[in-house]
C-alpha positions in Angstrom: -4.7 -3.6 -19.0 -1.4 -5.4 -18.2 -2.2 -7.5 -21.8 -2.4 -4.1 -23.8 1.0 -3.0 -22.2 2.6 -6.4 -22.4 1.5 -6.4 -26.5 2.4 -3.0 -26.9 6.0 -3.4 -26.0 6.4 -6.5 -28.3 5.0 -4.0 -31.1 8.0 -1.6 -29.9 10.3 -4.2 -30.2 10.2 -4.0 -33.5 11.4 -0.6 -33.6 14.8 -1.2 -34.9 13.9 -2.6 -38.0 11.6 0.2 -38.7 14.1 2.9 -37.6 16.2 2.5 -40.5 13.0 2.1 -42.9 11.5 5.0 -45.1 9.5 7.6 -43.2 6.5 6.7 -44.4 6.9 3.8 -43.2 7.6 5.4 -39.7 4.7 7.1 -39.7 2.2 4.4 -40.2 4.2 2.4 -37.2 3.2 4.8 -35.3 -0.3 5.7 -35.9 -0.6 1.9 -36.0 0.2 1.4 -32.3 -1.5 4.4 -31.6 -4.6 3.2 -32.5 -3.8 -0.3 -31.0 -3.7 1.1 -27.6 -6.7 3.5 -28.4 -8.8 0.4 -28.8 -7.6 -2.1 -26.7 -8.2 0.6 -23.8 -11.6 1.2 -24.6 -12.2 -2.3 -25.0 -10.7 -3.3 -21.6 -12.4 -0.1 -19.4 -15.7 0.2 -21.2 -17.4 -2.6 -21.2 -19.8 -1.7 -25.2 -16.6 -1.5 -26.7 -16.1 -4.2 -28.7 -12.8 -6.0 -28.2 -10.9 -7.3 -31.5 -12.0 -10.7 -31.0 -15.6 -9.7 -31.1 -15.1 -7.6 -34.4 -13.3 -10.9 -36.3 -16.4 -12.6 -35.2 -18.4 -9.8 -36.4 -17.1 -9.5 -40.2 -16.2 -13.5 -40.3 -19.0 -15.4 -38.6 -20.7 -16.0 -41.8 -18.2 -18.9 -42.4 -19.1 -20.4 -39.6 -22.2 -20.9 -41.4 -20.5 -21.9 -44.6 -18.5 -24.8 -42.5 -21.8 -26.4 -40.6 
């Protein structure tokens, strides 16, 4: 849980350059690190929850096919 925090306030770091973009762009910052600490949550407290590395895997494994 400490990773999700520590990765979540580099994400907030950026805030200053997004401050002073458009507000659309605001907007998606936003929903972006909500859903960031949505799913990292889940995937550090329940266990079925697939974390991001797991999902990568999931939609690129086929390469590692392609590369044997």
């Amino acid at each position: 849980m400490l990773a999700v925090l520590v990765f979540a306030g580099l994400y907030l770091l950026d805030w200053p350059s997004v401050k002073t973009s458009k507000k659309p762009i605001r907007w998606a910052y936003f929903v972006l690190l909500g859903l960031f600490l949505i799913w990292n949550t889940l995937a550090v407290s329940w266990s079925a929850w697939p974390n991001p590395n797991d999902v990568i895997q999931l939609v690129f494994g086929w390469i590692d096919r392609m590369v044997e």
